[in-house]
Chimera marker file (.cmm) of the C-alpha trace (Angstrom):
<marker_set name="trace">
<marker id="1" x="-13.109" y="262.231" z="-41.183" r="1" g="1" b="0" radius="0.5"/>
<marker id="2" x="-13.875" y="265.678" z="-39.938" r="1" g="1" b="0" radius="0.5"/>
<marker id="3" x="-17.036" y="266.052" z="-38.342" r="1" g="1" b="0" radius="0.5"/>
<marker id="4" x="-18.659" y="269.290" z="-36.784" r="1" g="1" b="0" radius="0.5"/>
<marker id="5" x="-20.351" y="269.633" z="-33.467" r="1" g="1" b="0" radius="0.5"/>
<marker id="6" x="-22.490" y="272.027" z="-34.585" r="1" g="1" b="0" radius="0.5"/>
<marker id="7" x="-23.468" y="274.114" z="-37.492" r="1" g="1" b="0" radius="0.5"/>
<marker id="8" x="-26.073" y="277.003" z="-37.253" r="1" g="1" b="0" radius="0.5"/>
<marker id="9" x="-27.801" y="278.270" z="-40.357" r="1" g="1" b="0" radius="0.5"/>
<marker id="10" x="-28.988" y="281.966" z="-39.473" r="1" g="1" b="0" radius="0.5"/>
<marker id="11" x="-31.899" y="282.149" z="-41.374" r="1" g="1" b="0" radius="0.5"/>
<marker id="12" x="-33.671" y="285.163" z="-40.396" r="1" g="1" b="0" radius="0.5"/>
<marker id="13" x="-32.904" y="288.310" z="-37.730" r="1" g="1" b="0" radius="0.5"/>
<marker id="14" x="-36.452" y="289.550" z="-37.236" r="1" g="1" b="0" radius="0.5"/>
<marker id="15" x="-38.665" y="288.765" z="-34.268" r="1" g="1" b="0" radius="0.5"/>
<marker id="16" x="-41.985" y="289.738" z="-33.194" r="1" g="1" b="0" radius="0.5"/>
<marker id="17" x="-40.762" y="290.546" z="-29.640" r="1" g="1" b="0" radius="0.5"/>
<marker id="18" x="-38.258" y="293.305" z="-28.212" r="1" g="1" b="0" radius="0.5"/>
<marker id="19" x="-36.420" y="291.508" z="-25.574" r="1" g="1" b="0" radius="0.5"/>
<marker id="20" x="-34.253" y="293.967" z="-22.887" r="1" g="1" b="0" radius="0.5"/>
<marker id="21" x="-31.528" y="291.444" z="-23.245" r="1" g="1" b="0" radius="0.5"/>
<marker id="22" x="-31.460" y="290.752" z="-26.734" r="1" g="1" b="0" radius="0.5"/>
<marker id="23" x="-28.480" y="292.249" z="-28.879" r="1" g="1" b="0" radius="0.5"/>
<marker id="24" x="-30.435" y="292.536" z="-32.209" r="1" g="1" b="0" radius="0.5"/>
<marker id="25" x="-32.118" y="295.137" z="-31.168" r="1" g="1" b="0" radius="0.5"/>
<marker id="26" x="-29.319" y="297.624" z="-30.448" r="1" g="1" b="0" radius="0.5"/>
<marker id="27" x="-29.425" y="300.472" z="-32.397" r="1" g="1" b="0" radius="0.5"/>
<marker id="28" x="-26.919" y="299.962" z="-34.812" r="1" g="1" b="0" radius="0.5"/>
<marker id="29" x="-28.006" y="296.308" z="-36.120" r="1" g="1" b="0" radius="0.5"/>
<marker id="30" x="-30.864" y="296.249" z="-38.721" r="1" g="1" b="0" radius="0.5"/>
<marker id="31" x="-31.947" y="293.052" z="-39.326" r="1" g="1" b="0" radius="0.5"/>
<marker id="32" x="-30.977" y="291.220" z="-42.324" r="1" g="1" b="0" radius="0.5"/>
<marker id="33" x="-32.838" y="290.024" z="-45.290" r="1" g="1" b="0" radius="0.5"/>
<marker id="34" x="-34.190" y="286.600" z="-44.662" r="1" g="1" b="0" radius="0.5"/>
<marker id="35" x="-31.938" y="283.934" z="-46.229" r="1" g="1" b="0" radius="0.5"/>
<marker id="36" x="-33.246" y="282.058" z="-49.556" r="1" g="1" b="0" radius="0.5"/>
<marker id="37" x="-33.585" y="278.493" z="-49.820" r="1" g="1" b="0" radius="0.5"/>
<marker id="38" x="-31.067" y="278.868" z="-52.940" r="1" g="1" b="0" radius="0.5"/>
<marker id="39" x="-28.920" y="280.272" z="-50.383" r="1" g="1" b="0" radius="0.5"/>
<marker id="40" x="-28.967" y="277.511" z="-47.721" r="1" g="1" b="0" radius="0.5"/>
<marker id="41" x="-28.365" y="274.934" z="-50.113" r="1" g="1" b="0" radius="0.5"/>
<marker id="42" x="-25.245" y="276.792" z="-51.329" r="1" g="1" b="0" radius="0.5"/>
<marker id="43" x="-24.241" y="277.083" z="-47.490" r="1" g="1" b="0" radius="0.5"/>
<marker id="44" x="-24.902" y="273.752" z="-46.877" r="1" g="1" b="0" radius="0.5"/>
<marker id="45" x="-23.272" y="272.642" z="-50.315" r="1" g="1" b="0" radius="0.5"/>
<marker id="46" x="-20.141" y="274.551" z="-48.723" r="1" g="1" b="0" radius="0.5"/>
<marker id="47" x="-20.264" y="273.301" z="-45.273" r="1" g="1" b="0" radius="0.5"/>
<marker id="48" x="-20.917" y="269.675" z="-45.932" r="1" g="1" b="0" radius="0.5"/>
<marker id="49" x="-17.537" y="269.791" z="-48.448" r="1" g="1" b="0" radius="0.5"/>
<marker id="50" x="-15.614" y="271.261" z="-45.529" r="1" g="1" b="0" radius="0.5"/>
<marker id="51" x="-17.097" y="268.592" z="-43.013" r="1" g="1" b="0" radius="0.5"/>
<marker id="52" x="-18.000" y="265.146" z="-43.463" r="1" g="1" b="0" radius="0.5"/>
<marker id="53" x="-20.684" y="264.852" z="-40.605" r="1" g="1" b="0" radius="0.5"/>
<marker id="54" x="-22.583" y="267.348" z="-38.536" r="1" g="1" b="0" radius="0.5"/>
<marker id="55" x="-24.185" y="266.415" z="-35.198" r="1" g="1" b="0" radius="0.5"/>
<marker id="56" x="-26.772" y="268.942" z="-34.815" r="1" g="1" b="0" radius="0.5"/>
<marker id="57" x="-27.747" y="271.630" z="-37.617" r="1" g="1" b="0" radius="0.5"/>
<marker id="58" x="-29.621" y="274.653" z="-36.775" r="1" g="1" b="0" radius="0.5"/>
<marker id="59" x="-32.085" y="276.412" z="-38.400" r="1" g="1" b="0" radius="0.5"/>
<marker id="60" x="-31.932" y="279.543" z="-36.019" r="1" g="1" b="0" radius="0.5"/>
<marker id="61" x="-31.886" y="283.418" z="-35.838" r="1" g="1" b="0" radius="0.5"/>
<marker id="62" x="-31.051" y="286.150" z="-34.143" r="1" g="1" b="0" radius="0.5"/>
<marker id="63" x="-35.154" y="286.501" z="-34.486" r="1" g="1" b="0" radius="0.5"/>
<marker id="64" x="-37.864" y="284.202" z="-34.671" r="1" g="1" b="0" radius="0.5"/>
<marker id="65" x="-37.173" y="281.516" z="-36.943" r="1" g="1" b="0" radius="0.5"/>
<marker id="66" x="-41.265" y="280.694" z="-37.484" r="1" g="1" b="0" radius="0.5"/>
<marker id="67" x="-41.452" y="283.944" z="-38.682" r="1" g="1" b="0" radius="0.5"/>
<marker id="68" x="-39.697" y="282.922" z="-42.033" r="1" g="1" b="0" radius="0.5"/>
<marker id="69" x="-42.043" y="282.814" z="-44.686" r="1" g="1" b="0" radius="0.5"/>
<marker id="70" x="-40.210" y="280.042" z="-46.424" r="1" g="1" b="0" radius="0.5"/>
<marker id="71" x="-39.385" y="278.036" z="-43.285" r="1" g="1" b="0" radius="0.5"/>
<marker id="72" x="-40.710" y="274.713" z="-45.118" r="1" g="1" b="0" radius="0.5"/>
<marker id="73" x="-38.437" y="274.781" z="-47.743" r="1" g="1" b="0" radius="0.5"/>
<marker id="74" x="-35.966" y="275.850" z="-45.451" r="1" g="1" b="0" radius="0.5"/>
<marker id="75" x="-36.262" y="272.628" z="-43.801" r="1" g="1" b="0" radius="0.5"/>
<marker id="76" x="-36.434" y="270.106" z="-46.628" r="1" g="1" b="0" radius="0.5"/>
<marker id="77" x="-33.517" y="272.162" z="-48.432" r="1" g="1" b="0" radius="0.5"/>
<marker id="78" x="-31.825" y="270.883" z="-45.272" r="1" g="1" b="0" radius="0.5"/>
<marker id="79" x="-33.532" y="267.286" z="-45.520" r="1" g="1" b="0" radius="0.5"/>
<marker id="80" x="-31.260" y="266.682" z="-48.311" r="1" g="1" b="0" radius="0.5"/>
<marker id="81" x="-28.135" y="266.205" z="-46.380" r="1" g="1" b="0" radius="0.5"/>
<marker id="82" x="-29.893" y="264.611" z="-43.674" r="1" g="1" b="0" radius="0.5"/>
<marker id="83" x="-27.538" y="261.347" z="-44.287" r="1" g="1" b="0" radius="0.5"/>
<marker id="84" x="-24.949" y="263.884" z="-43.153" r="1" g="1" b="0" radius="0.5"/>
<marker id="85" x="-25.932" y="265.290" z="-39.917" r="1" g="1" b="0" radius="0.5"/>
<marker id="86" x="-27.716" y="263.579" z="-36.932" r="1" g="1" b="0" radius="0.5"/>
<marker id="87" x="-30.225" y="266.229" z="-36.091" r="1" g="1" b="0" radius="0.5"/>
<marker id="88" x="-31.754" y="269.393" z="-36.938" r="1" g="1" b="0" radius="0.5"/>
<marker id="89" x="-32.722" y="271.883" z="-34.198" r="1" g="1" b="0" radius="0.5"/>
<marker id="90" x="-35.446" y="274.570" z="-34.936" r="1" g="1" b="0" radius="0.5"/>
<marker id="91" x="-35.978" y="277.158" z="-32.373" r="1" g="1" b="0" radius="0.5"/>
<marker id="92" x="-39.167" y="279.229" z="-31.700" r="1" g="1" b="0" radius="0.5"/>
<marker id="93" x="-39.898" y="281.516" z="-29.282" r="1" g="1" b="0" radius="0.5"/>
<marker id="94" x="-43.149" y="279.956" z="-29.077" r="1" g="1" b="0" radius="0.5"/>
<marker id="95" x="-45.227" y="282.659" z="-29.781" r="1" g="1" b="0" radius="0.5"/>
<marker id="96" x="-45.944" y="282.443" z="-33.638" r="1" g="1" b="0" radius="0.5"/>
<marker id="97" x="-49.158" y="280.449" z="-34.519" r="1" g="1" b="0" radius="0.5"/>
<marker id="98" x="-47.577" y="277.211" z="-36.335" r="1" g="1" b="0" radius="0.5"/>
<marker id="99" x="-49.041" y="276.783" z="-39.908" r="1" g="1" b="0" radius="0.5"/>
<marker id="100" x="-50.595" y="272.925" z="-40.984" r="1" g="1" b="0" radius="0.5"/>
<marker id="101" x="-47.549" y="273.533" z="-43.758" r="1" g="1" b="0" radius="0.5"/>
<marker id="102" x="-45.047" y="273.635" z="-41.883" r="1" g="1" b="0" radius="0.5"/>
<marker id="103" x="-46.185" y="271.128" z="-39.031" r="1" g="1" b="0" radius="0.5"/>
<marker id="104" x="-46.695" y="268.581" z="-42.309" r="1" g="1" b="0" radius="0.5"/>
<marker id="105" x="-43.101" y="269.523" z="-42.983" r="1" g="1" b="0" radius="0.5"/>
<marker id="106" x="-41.431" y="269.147" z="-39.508" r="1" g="1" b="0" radius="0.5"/>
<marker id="107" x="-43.823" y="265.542" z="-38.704" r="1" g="1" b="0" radius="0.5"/>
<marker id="108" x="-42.579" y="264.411" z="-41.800" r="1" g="1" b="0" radius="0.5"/>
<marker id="109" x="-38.913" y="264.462" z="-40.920" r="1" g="1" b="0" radius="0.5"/>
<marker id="110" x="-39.402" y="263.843" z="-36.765" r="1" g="1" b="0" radius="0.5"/>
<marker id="111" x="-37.151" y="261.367" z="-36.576" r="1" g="1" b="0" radius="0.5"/>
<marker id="112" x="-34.476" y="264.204" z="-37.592" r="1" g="1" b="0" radius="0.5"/>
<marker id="113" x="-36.168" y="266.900" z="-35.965" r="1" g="1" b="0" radius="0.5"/>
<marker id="114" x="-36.361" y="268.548" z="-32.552" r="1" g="1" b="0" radius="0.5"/>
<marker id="115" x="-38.125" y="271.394" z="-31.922" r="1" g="1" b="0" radius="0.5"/>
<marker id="116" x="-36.718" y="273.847" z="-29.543" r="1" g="1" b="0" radius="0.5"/>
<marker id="117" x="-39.307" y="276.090" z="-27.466" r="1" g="1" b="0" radius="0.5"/>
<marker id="118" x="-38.750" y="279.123" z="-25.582" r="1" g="1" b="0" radius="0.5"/>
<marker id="119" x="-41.146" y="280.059" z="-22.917" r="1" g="1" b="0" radius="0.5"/>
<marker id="120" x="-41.130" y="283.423" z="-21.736" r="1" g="1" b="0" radius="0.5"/>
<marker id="121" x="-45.144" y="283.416" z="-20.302" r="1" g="1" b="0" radius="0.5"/>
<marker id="122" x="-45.874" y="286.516" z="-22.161" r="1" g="1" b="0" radius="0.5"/>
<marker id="123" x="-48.692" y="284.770" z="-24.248" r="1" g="1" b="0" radius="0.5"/>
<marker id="124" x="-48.738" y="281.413" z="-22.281" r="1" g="1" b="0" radius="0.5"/>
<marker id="125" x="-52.127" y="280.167" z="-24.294" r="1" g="1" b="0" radius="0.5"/>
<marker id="126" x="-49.964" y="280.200" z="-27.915" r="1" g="1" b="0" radius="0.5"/>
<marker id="127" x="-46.659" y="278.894" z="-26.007" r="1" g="1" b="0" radius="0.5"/>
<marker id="128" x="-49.094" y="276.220" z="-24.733" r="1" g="1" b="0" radius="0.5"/>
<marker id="129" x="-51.309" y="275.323" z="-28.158" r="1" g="1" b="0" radius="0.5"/>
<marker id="130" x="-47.252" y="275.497" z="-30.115" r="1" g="1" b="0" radius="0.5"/>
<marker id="131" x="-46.407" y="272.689" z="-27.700" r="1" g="1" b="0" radius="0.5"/>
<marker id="132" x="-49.498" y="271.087" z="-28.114" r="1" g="1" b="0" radius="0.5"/>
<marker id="133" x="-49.710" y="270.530" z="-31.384" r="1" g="1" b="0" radius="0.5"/>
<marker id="134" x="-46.231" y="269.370" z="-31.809" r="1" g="1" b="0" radius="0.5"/>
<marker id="135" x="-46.694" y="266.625" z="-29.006" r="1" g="1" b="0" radius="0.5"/>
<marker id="136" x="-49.730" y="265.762" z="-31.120" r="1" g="1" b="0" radius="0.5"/>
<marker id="137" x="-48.144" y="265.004" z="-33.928" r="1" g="1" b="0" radius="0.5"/>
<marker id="138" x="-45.133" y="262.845" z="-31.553" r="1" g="1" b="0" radius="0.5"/>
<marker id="139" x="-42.451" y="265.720" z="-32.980" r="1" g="1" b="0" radius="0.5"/>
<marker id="140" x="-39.707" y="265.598" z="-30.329" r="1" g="1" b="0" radius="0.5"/>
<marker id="141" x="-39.652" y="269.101" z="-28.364" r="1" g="1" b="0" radius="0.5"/>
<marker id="142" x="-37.108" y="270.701" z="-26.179" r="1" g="1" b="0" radius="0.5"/>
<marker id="143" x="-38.611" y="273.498" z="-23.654" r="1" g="1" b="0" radius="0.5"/>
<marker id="144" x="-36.666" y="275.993" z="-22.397" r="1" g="1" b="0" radius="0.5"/>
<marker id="145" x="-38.012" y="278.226" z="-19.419" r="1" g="1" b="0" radius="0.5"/>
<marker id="146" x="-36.966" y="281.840" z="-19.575" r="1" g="1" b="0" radius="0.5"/>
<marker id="147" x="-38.068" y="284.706" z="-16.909" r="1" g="1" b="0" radius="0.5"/>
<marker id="148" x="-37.751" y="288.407" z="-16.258" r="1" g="1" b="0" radius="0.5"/>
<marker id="149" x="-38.636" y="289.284" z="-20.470" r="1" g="1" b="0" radius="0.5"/>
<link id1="1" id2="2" r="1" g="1" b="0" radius="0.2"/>
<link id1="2" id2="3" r="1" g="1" b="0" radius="0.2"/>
<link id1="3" id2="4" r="1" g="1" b="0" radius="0.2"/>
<link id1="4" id2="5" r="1" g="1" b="0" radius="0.2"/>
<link id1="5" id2="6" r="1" g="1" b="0" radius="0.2"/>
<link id1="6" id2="7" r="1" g="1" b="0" radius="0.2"/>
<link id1="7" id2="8" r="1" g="1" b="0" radius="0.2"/>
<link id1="8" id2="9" r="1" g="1" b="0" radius="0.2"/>
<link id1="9" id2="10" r="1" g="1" b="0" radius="0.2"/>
<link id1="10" id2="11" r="1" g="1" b="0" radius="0.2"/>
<link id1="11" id2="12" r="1" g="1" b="0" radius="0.2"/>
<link id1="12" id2="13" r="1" g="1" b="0" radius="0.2"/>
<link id1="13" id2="14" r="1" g="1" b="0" radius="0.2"/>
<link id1="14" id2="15" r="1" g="1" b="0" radius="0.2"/>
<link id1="15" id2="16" r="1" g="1" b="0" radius="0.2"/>
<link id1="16" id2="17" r="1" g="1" b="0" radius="0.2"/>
<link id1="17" id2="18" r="1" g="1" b="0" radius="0.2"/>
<link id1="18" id2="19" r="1" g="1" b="0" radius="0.2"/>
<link id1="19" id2="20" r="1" g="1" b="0" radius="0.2"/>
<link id1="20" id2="21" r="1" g="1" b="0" radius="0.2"/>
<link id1="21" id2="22" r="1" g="1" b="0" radius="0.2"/>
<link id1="22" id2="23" r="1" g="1" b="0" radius="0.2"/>
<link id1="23" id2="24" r="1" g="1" b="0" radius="0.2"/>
<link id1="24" id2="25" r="1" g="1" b="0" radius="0.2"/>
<link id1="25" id2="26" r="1" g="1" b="0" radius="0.2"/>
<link id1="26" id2="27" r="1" g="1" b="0" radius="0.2"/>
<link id1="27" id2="28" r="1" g="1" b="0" radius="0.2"/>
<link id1="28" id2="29" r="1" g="1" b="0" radius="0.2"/>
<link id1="29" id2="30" r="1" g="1" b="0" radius="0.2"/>
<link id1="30" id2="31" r="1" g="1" b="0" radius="0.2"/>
<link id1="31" id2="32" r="1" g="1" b="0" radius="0.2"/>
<link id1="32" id2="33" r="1" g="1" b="0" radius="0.2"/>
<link id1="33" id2="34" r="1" g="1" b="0" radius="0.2"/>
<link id1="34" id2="35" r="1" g="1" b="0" radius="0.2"/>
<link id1="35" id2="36" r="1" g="1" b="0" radius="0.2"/>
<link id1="36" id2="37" r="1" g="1" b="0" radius="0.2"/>
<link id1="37" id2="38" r="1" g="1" b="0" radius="0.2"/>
<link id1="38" id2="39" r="1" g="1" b="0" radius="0.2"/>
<link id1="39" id2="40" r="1" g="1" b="0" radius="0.2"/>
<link id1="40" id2="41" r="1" g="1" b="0" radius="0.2"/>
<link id1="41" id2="42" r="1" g="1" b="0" radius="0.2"/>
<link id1="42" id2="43" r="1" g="1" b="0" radius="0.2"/>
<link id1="43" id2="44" r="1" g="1" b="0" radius="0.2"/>
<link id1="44" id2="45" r="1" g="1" b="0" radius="0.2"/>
<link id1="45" id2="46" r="1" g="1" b="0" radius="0.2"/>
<link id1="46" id2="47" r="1" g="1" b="0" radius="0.2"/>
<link id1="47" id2="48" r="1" g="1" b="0" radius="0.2"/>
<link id1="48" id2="49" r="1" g="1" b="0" radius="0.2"/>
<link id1="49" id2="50" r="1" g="1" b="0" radius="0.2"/>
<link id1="50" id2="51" r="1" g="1" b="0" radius="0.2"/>
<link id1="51" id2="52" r="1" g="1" b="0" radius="0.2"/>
<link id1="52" id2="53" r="1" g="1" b="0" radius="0.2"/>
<link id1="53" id2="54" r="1" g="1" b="0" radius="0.2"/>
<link id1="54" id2="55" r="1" g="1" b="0" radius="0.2"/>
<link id1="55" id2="56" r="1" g="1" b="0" radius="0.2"/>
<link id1="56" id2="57" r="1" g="1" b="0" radius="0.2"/>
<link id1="57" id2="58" r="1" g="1" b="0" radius="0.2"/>
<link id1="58" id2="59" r="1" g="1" b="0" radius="0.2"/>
<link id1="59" id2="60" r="1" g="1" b="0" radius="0.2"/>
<link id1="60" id2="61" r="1" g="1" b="0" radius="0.2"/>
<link id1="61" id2="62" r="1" g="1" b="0" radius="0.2"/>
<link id1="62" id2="63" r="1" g="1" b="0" radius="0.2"/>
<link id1="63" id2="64" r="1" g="1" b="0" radius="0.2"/>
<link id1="64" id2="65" r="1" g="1" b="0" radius="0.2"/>
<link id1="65" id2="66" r="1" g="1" b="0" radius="0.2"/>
<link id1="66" id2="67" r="1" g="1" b="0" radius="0.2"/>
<link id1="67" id2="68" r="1" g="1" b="0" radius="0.2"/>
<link id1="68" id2="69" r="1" g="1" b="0" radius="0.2"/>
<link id1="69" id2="70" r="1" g="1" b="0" radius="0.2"/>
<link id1="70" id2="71" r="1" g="1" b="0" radius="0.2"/>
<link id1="71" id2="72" r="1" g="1" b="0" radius="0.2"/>
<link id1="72" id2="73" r="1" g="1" b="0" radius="0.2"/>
<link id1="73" id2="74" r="1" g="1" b="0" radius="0.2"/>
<link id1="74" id2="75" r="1" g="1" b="0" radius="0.2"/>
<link id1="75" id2="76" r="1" g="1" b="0" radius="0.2"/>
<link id1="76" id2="77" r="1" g="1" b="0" radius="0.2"/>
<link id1="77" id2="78" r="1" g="1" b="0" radius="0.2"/>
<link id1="78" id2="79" r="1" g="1" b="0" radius="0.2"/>
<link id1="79" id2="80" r="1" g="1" b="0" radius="0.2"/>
<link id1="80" id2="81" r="1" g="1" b="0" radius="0.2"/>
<link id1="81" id2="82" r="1" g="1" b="0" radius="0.2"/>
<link id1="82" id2="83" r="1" g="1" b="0" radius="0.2"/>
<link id1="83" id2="84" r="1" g="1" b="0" radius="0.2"/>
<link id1="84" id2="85" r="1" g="1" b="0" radius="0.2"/>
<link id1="85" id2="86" r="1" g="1" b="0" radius="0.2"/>
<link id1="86" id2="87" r="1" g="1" b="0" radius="0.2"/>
<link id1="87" id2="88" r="1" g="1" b="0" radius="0.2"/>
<link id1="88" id2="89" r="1" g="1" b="0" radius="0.2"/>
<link id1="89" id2="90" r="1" g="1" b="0" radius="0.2"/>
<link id1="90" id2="91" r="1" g="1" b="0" radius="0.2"/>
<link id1="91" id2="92" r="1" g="1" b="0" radius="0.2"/>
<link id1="92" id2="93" r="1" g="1" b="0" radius="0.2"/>
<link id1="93" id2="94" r="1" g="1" b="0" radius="0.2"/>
<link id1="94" id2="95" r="1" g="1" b="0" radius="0.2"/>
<link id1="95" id2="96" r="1" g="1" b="0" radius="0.2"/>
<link id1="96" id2="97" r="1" g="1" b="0" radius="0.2"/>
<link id1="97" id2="98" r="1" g="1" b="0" radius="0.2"/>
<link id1="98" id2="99" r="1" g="1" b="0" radius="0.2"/>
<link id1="99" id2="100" r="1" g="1" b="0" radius="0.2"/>
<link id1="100" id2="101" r="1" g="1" b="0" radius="0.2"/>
<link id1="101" id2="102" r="1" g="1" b="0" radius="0.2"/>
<link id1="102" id2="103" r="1" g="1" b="0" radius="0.2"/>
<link id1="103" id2="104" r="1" g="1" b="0" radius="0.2"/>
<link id1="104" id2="105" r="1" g="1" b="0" radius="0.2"/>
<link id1="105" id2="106" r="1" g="1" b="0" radius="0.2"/>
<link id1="106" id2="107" r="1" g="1" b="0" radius="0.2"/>
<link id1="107" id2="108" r="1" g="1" b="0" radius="0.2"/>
<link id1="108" id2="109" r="1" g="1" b="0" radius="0.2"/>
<link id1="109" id2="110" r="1" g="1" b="0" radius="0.2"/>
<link id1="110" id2="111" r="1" g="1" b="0" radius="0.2"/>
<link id1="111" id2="112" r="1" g="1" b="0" radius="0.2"/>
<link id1="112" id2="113" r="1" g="1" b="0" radius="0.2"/>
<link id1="113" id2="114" r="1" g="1" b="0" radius="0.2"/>
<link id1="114" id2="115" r="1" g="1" b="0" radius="0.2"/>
<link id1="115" id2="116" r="1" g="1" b="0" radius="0.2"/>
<link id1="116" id2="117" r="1" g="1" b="0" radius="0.2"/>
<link id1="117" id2="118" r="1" g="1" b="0" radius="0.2"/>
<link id1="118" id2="119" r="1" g="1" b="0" radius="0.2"/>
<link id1="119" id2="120" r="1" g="1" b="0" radius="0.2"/>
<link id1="120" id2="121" r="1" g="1" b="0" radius="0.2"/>
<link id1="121" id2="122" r="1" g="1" b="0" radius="0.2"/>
<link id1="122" id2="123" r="1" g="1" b="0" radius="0.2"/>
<link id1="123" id2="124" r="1" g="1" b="0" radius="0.2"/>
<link id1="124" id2="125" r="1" g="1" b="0" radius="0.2"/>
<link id1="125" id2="126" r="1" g="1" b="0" radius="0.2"/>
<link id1="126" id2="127" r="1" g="1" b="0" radius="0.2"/>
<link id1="127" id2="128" r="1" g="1" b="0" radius="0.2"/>
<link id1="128" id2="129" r="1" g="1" b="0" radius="0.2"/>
<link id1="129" id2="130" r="1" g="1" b="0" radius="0.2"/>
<link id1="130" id2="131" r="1" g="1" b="0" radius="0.2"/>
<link id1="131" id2="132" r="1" g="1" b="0" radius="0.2"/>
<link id1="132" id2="133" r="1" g="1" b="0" radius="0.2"/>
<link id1="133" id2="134" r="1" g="1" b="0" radius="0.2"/>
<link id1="134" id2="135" r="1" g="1" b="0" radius="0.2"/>
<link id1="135" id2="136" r="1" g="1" b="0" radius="0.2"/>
<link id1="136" id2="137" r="1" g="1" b="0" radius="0.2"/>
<link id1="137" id2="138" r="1" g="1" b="0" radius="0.2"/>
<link id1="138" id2="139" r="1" g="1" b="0" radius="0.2"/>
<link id1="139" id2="140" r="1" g="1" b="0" radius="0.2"/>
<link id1="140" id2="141" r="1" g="1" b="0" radius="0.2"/>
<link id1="141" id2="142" r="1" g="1" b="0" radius="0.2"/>
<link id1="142" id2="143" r="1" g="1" b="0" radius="0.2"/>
<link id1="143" id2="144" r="1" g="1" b="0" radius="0.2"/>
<link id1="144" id2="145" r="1" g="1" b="0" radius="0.2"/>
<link id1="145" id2="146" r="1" g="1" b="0" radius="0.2"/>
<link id1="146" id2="147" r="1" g="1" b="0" radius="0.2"/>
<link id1="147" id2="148" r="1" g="1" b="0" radius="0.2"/>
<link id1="148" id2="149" r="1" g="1" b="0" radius="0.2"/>
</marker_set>
């Protein structure tokens, strides 16, 4: 049995902030369409015939993942191997207001899910209401404390 550690899905490259630190904003990298829910279930149709098991799959960007339009369907395209990995990780920057779509969509799969938040105190009322209404709805939440933006 081969299983994988990890397996990130890069599902968009845009943000909504300009980090100094951050390497998709060099000049050189534009950022790349945002990826299809046809196209994550043919990555994950691919992946999961390479690897039997997954511990934690991503849903991640080199942007802001809650930007995604199509995050939703993002999420339950991944649902459907979710007898083959043991969680799914989404990451926000915390500064995106969450929709009642998607927050349906992540509480109905929190026993998968955790949500990843990054806190960099530039708009520390929506990192605050994002964190909020996730512990509302008992949706398991890592928070990650960044300084000097």
């Amino acid at each position: 049995m081969f299983e994988l550690n990890k397996f990130s899905l890069v599902v968009l490259t845009r943000c909504n902030l300009a980090c100094k630190l951050c390497c998709e904003y060099v000049p050189q990298n534009r950022p790349f369409p945002d990826m299809m829910p046809e196209e994550a279930e043919h990555i994950l149709d691919a992946a999961f015939h390479v690897a039997d098991r997954i511990t934690t799959l991503h849903l991640t960007g080199g942007g802001e993942p809650f930007l995604h339009p199509n995050l939703s369907q993002l999420i339950e395209v991944s649902m459907k191997y979710s007898g083959q990995f043991d969680r799914l990780m989404l990451f926000t920057n915390s500064t995106i207001p969450v929709s009642r779509e998607l927050l349906d969509t992540i509480e109905r799969y929190k026993e998968k899910i955790v949500v990843q938040l990054s806190l960099y105190h530039l708009f520390p009322e929506r990192e605050q209401e994002t964190l909020q209404k996730l512990q509302e709805r008992g949706i398991p939440c890592k928070v990650e404390k960044y300084f000097g933006h």
